[in-house]
VMD Tcl script that draws the C-alpha trace (Angstrom):
set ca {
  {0.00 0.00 0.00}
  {0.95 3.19 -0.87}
  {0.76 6.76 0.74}
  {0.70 10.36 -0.62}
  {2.45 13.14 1.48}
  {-0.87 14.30 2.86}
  {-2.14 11.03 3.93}
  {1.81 10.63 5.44}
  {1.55 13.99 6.93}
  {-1.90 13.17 8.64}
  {-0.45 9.95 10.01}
  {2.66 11.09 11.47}
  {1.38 13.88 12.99}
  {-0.99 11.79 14.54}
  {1.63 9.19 15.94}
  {0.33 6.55 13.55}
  {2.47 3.72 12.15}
  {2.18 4.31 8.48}
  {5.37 5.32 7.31}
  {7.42 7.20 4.80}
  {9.38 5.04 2.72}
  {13.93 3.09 -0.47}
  {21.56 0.61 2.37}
  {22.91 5.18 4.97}
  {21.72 8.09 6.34}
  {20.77 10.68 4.25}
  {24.11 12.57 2.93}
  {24.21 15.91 5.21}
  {20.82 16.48 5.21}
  {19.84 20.83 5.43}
  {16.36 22.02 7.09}
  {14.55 23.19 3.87}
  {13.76 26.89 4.00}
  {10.00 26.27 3.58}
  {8.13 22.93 4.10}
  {6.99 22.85 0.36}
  {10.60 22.58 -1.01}
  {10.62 18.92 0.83}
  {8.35 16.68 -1.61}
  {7.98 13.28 -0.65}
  {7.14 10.76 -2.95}
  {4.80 7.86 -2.24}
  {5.75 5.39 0.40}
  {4.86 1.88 1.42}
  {2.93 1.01 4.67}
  {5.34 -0.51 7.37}
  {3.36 -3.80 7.86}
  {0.00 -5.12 9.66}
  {0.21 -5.01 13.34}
  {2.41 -2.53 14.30}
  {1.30 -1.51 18.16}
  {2.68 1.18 20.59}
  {6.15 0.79 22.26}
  {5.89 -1.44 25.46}
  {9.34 -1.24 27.08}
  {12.15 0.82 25.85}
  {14.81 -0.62 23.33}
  {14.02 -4.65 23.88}
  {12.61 -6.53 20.78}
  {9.50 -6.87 21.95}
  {8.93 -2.99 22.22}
  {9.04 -1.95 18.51}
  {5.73 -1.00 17.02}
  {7.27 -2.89 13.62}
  {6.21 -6.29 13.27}
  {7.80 -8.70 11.28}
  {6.44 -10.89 7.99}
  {6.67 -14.31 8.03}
  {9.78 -15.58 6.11}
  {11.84 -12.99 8.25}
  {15.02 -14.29 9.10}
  {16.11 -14.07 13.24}
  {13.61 -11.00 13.76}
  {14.86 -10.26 17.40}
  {18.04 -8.70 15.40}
  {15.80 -6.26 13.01}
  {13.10 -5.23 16.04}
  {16.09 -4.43 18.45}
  {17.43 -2.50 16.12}
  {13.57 -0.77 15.47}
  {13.31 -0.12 19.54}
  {16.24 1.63 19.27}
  {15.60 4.33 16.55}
  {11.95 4.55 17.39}
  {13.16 5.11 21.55}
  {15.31 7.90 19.89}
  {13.47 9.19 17.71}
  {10.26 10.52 19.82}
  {11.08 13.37 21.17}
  {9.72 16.65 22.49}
  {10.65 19.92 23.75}
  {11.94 19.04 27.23}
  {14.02 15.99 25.57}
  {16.29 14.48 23.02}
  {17.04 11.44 20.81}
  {20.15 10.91 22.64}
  {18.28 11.34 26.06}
  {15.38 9.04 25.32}
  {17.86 6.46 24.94}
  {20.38 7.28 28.36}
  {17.16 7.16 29.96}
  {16.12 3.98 28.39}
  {19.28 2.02 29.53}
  {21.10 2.34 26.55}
  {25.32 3.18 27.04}
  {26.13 6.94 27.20}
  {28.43 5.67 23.49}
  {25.75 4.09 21.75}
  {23.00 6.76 22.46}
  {25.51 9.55 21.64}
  {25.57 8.26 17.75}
  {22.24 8.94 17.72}
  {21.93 12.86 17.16}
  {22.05 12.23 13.21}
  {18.37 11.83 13.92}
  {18.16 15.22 15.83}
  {19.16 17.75 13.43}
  {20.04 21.47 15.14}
  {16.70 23.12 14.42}
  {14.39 20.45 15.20}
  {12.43 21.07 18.49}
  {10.61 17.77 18.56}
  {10.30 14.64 16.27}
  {8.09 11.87 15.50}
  {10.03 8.32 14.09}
  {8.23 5.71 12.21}
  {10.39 2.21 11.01}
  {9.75 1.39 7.45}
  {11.55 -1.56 6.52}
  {14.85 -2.75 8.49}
  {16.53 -4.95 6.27}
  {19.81 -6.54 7.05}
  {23.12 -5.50 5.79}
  {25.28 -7.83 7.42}
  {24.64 -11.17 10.28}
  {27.28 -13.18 11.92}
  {27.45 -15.19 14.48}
  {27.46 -12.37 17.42}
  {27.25 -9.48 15.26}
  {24.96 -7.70 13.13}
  {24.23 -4.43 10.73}
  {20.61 -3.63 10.04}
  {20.16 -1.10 7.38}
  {16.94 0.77 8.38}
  {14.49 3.05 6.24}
  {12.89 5.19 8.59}
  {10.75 8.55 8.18}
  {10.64 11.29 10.48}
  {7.99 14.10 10.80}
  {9.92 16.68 12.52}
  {8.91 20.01 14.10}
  {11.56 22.82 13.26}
  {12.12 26.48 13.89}
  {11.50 27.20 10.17}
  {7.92 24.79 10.14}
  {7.29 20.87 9.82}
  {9.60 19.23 7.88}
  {9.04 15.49 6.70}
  {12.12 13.62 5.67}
  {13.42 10.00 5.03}
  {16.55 8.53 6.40}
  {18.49 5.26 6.13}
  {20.32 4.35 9.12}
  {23.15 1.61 9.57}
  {22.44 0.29 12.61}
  {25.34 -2.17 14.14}
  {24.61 -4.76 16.65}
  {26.39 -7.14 18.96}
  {24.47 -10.48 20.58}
  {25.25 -10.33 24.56}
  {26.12 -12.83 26.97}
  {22.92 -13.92 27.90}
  {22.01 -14.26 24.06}
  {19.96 -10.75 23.76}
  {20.91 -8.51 21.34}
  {21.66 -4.49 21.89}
  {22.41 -1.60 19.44}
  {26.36 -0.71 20.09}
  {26.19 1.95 17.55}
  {24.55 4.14 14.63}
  {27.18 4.63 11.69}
  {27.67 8.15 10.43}
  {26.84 8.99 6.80}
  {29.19 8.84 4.15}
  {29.11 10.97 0.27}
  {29.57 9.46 -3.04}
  {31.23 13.33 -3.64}
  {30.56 16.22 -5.49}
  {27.89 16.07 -7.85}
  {27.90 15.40 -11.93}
  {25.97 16.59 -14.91}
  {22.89 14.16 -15.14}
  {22.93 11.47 -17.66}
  {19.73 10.86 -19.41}
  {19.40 7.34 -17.74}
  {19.95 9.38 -14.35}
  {16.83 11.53 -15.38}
  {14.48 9.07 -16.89}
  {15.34 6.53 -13.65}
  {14.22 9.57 -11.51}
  {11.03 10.68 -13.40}
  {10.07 6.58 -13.89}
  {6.94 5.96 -11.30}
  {7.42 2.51 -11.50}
  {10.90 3.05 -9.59}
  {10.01 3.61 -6.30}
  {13.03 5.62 -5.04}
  {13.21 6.95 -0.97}
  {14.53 10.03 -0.26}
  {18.26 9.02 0.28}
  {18.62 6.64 -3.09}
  {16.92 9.89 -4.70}
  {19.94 12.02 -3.70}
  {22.42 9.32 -4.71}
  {20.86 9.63 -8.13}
  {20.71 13.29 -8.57}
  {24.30 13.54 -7.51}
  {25.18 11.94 -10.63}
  {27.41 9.32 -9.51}
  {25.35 6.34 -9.53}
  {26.37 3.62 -12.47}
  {24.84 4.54 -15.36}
  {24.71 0.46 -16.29}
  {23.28 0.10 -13.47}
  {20.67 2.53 -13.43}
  {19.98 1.09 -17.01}
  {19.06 -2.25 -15.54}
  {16.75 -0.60 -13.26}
  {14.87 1.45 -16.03}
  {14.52 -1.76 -18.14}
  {13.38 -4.17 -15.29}
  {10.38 -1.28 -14.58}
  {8.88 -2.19 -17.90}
  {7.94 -5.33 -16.19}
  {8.11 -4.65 -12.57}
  {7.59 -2.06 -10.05}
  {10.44 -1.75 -8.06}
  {10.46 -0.63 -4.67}
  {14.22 0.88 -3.76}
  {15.88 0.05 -0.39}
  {19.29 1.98 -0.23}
  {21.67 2.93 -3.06}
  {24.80 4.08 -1.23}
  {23.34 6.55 1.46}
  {22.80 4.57 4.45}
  {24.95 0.77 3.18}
  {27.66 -0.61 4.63}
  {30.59 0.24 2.65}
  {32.35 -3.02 3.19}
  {30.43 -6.64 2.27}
  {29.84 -7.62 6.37}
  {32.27 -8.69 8.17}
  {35.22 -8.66 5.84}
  {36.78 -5.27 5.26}
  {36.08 -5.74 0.92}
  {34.83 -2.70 -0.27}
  {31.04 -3.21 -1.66}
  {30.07 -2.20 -4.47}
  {27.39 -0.17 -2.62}
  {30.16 1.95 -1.79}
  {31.23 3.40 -5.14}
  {27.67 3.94 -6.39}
  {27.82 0.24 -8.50}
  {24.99 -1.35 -6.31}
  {21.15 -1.00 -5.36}
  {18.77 -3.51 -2.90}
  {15.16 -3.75 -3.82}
  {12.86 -4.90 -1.05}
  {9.89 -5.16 -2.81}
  {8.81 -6.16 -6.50}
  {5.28 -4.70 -7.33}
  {4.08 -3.82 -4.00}
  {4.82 -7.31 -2.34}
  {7.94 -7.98 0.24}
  {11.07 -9.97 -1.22}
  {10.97 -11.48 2.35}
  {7.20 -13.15 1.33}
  {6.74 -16.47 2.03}
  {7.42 -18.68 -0.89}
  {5.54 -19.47 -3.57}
  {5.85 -16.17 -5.34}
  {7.89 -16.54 -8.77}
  {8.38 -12.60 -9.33}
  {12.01 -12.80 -7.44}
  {13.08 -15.33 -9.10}
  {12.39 -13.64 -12.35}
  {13.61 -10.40 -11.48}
  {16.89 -12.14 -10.75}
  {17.05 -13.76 -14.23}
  {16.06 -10.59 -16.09}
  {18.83 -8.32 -14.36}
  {21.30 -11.29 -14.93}
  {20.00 -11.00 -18.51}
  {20.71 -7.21 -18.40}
  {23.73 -7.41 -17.46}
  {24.22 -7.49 -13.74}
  {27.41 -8.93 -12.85}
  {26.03 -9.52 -8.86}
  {22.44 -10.56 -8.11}
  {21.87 -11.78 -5.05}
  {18.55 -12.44 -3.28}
  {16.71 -15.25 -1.40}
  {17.92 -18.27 -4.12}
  {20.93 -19.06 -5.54}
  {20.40 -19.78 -9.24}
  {24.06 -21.09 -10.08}
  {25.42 -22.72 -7.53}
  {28.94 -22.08 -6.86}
  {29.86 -20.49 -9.65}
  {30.24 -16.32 -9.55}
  {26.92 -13.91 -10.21}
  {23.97 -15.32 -8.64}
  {24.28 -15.86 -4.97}
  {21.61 -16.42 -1.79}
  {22.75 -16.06 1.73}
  {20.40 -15.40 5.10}
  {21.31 -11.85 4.26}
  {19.81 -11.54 1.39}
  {16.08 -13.42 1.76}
  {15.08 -10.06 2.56}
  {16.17 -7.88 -0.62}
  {17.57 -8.19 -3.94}
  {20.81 -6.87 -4.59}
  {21.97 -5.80 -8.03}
  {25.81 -4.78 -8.45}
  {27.65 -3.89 -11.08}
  {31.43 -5.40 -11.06}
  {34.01 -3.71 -14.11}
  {35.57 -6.80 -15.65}
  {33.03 -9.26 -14.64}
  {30.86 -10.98 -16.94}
  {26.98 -11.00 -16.21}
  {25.88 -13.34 -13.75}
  {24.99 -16.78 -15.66}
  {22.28 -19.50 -14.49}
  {23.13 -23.18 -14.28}
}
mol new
graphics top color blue
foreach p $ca { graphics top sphere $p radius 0.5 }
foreach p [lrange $ca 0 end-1] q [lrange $ca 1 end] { graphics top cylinder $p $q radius 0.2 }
display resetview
């Protein structure tokens, strides 16, 4: 389901869970100078269930709920406590407050004022989709969508954020947010290609706020976004994360991704429905095969669709998205 601004507006400001929706945190994000000069495009609903916060920064709090087919949840709702504990706030608090007062460490709750810009007086946090960047065995990156309806000096400003979240399993087996990673910049901006522009205008390319900006800068793979424009012919394609908001090393080795210099994109949902959908749904699989097709060199999602040779690949990881990538040198990913 999808949302205009107003309805999002209406909902925020009214504490619902309907969200804002596109793996880092918006690039240096500036209040706008009026409200109207902040368009948001439409957005998908954050799931069926979601409930208010119970107990601060446990699993169990989060208002987002989980699909069946998600993969260790406990990870992705700690990790939804935590930004949604932050990220209500009013005029006699803040996000790194809420979350000293919570019981979080005075370290971890620090990294959280990229959700408080300077101007904002009080914020309202919704979790869109938290989909995982990275799991080992006691260790774990969530990269999070999240909107925020923020009240400023300058007026009510709606914006989108992704957020790389980093997590470590305790002791006793519970997990706990050790960190929020700060943003990073593909650089100064280039002249627009036409695929840029036509990838940007396409409504069938459902783009969030931060993949939006990676676009317009210019330095996003034109190949690439040429895959995406031709798979929107036959599929709508909801966008997760571009490079704002990814890990810029493949989790946990210290390999740069492909994410990081602009040559990847995760999709989390393929004509309105959840990659992380129970099975029985064939329109992953043929996504896969088409981008292969295309010319993706990486495309990785919840099967593996050539074993162990290079191209396609399926991990726990990736049940939840599909990740395109774009590797100079490599030949497209092949099937069997």
């Amino acid at each position: 389901m999808n949302l205009t601004r107003r309805q999002l507006l209406t909902l925020l400001t009214a504490g619902s869970a309907a969200a804002v929706a596109s793996c880092a945190v918006e690039s240096t994000p500036s209040e706008p100078a009026h409200p109207a000069t902040t368009p948001t495009p439409q957005q998908p609903h954050p799931g069926p269930g979601a409930g208010p916060l119970r107990s601060p920064l446990s699993a169990d709090a989060s208002r987002w709920r989980p699909a069946p087919g998600e993969v260790s949840p406990e990870i992705k709702r700690t990790a939804a406590a935590f930004l949604e504990t932050a990220g209500n706030w009013s005029d006699d608090g803040t996000a790194v407050d809420n979350l000293v007062r919570a019981g979080a460490s005075p370290a971890a709750a620090a990294t959280a004022s990229v959700l408080q810009p300077a101007t904002a007086r009080a914020g309202e946090l919704t979790v869109v989709y938290p989909q995982y960047g990275g799991l080992a065995r006691d260790t774990a990156a969530v990269i999070a969508l999240v909107g925020q309806n923020l009240r400023t000096v300058s007026g009510p400003w709606i914006r989108e954020l992704v957020v790389d979240v980093r997590l470590a399993r305790e002791p006793g087996g519970n997990w706990t947010v050790e960190r929020l990673v700060p943003p990073t910049s593909l650089g100064a901006p280039l002249p627009l290609t036409d695929t840029a522009a036509a990838v940007l205008a396409d409504p069938k390319i459902v783009l969030p706020d931060p993949a939006r900006s990676d676009v317009r800068t210019g330095r996003i793979d034109t190949q690439l976004l040429a895959i995406l424009h031709a798979l929107s012919r036959e599929f709508t394609l909801t966008i997760q994360v571009m490079h704002t908001g990814h890990i810029q090393t493949v989790f946990p080795t210290a390999r740069v991704s492909n994410h990081a210099v602009g040559r990847a994109v995760d999709i989390r949902e393929i004509d309105g429905r959840p990659v992380v959908a129970p099975a029985g749904d064939d329109r992953p699989l043929r996504l896969m095969r088409r981008a292969a097709e295309l010319g993706a060199t990486e495309v990785g999602g919840p099967v593996d669709l050539n074993g162990v040779r290079k191209g396609f690949f399926s991990d726990r990881v990736h049940h939840d998205h599909i990740h395109l990538g774009i590797t100079p040198g490599d030949p497209p990913a092949h099937l069997r």
